[in-house]
N, C-alpha and C positions, 0 to 999 in steps of 0.2 A: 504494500500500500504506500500511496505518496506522503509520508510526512510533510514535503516541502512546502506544500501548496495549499492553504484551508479549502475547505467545501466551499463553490459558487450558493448561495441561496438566497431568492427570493420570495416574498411575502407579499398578496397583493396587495395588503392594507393592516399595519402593525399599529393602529391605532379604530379598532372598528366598533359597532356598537354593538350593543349586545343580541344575540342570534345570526348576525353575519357569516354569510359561506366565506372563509379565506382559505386562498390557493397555497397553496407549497411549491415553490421548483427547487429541486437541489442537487448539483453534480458534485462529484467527488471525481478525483485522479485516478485509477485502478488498473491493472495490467489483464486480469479476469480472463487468467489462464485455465482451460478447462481439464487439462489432465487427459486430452483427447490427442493433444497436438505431438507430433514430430518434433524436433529440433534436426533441421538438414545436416548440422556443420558435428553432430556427434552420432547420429540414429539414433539417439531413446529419444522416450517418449518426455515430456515435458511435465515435472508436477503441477498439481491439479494448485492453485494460489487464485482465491475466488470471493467475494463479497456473500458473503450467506447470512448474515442478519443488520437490518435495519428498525431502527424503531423511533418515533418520535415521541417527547412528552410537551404538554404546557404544564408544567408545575411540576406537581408529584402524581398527575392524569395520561395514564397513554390515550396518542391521539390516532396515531397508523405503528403497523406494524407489516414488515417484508422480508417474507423469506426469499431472497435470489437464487437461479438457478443458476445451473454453468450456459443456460444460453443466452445470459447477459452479457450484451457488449461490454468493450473494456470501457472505461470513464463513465461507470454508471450513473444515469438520469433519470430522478424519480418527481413524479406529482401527484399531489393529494392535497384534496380537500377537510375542512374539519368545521363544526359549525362554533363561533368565536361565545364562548357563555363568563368567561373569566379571564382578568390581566394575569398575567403571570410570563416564565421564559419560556419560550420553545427552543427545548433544548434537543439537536438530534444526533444518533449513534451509528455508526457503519462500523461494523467487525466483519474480519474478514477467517479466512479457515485457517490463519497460521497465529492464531491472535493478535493481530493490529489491532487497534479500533481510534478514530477520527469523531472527535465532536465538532456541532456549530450549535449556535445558538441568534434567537432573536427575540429581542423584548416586543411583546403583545401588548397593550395599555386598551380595556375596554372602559369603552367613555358609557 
């Protein structure tokens, strides 16, 4: 997994009122090797290094939760909606199958 680089994520609206749908976009860096592939320049097979859990909370509330498969592209892209009932942080988690795991976060403020 990329350390270097935090997760891209957008919010369509981090100040909404309350019962509002808000969007989720969020990419992350990921190489999301499937343990299927070749490597030409040795012939074996390439380990399997894959994103397998995602989850988001607002607070101490999960909001989405994704299991990935190995036929996720690499630099995984995920969206979701959630309906906005309380301010708090949405904080979200990418773990990948060798134990990485990458947080982001964004402050929610329900007016």
């Amino acid at each position: 997994m990329s350390m270097n680089k935090p997760p891209r994520v957008w919010v369509s609206n981090d100040k909404p009122k309350a019962g509002d749908i808000l969007r989720v976009r969020a990419q992350m860096e990921h190489v999301m090797e499937t343990g299927l592939r070749v490597d030409p320049a040795t012939g074996k097979t390439r380990p399997r290094h894959i994103v397998n859990h995602f989850e988001a909370k607002l607070g101490d509330r999960r909001v989405f939760i994704w299991t990935p498969g190995t036929s996720v592209a690499q630099n995984p892209y995920i969206e979701f909606t959630f309906k906005a009932r309380h301010s708090g942080e949405l904080t979200m988690l990418w773990k990948d199958d060798q134990g990485a795991t990458l947080t982001a976060s964004k402050t929610i403020t329900v007016a």
